[in-house]
BAPAMAR-418006 format. One line per field, with one value per residue (C-alpha): y, z, x. Coordinates in steps of 0.5 Angstrom, whole numbers. Layout:
yy	Y/...
zz	Z/...
xx	X/...
This chain:
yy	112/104/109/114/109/105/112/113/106/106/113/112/106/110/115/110/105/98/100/104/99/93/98/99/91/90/95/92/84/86/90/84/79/84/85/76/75/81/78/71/72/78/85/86/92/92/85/85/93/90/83/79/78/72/65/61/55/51/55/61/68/71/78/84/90/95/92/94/92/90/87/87/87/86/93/95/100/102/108/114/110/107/100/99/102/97/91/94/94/86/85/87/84/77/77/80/74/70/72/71/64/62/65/63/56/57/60/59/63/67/69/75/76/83/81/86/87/92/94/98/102/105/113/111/107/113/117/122/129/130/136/138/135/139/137/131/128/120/116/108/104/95/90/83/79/72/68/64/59/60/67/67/63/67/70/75/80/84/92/96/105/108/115/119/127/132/135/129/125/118/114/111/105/102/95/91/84/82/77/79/76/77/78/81/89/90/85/90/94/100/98/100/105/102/96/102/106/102/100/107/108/103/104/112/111/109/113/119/117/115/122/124/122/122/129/131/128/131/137/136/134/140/145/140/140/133/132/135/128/125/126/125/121/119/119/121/113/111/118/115/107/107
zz	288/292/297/294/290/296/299/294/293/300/301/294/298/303/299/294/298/296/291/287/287/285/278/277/278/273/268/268/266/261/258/259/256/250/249/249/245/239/239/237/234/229/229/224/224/217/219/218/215/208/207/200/203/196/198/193/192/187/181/185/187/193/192/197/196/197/195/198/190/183/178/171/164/166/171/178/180/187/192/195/202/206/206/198/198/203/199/192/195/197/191/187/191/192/183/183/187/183/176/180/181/175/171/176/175/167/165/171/173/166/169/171/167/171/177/181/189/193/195/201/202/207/208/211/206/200/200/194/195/193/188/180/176/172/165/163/169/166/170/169/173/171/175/174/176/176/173/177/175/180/181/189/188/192/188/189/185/185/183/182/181/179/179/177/177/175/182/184/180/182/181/187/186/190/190/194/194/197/198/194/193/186/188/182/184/186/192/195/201/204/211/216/222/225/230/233/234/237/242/243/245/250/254/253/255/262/263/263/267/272/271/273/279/282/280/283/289/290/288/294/299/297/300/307/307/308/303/308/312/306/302/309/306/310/303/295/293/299/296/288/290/296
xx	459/456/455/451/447/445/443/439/437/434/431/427/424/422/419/414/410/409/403/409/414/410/407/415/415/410/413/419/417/413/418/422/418/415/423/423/418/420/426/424/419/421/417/412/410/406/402/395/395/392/389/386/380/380/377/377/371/370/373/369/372/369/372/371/367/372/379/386/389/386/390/386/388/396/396/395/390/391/388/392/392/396/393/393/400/403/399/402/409/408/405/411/416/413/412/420/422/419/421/429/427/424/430/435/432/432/438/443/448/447/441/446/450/454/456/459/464/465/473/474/481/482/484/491/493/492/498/497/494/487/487/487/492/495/495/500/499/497/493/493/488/489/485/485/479/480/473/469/465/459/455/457/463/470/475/481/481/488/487/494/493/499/499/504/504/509/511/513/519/517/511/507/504/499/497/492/489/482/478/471/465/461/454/448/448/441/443/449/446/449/450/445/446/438/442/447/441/438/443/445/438/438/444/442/434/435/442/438/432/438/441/434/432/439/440/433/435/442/439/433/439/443/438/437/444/445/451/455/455/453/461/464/469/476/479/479/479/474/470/470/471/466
């Protein structure tokens, strides 16, 4: 395969002249550079899609004309455009961070009186048939929860499911103990795929541009008859090693 790659290297360079290897140079810094500068500095693909446009001056409002969101008499009036939708969902966002803050500043950890966790099982570890019980079958669920004196203070919790059913003359019990982190509900999110596709497309992208261009060749090569020569090898480990 070193072989075959090097091929492949030095014919593509007889094939494009300078011109096309210097484009193929420029296109490659600037992606590298975009992808450098995205990383450090984030991507904001909402920033300037809506703006205030309010200036305050001696107790003085200069509004707009046409403005994206207008806030009279306590309600929100927007229009059936992006841009007003953008700036009515910063503006919720940004007046529910502050109501958080100032509860949380007021009340403490009442401000959020239910607190939840999440507990993953693993599928392995749950040996009962999944199927209708019949009747009499009893179901028992217990969880202790030791209390914790801080809203996002570690505690363990220890749950125990015994199930019993009427086929089976034993109970199974199963017990297990984790570690849990009690957080309020709205702040639990679902784990995202967004980071993995993006991976799998930068290995997946430049994987199959490859493919292309080296299938394009083979298959150039094959009509020539240049694989003959080519895929001479002495040995099966020389042919797949080079």
């Amino acid at each position: 395969m070193l072989k075959v790659a090097k091929f492949e290297i030095r014919k593509s360079g007889k094939r494009y002249g300078g011109v096309s290897l210097l484009l193929i140079v420029f296109a490659v810094a600037i992606s590298v550079s975009m992808s450098y500068a995205s990383i450090l500095t984030g991507i904001d693909s909402d920033r300037g899609i809506y703006s205030a446009n309010i200036e305050v001056n001696l107790e003085t409002f200069t509004t707009s004309s046409n403005p994206d969101l207008v806030v009279f008499d306590g309600k929100i009036f927007v229009e059936q455009s992006d841009k007003s939708l953008a700036a009515a969902d910063e503006l919720l966002k940004y007046l529910k961070e502050e109501h958080r803050k100032r509860i949380e500043s007021e009340f403490g950890e009442m401000a959020h009186p239910v607190r939840v966790s999440i507990l993953y099982l693993e599928p392995s570890k749950i040996t009962t048939e999944e199927k209708e019980k019949p009747p009499g079958t009893d179901e028992k669920v217990s969880e202790t929860v030791s209390t914790s004196d801080s809203a996002l203070e570690t505690t363990t919790a220890a749950i125990t499911i015994t199930t019993g059913t009427t086929t089976a003359a034993a109970e199974e019990n199963l017990t297990q103990e984790q570690e849990n982190t009690y957080i309020p509900p709205e702040d639990i999110k679902p784990p995202s795929l967004v980071d993995r596709m993006v991976l799998a497309f930068l290995f997946v992208i430049p994987s199959y541009f490859a493919v292309q261009v080296f299938s394009s060749s083979l298959t150039e090569d094959k009509i020539l008859r240049r694989l003959e020569v080519l895929l001479s090898a002495t040995g099966r480990s020389d042919l797949i090693f080079g």
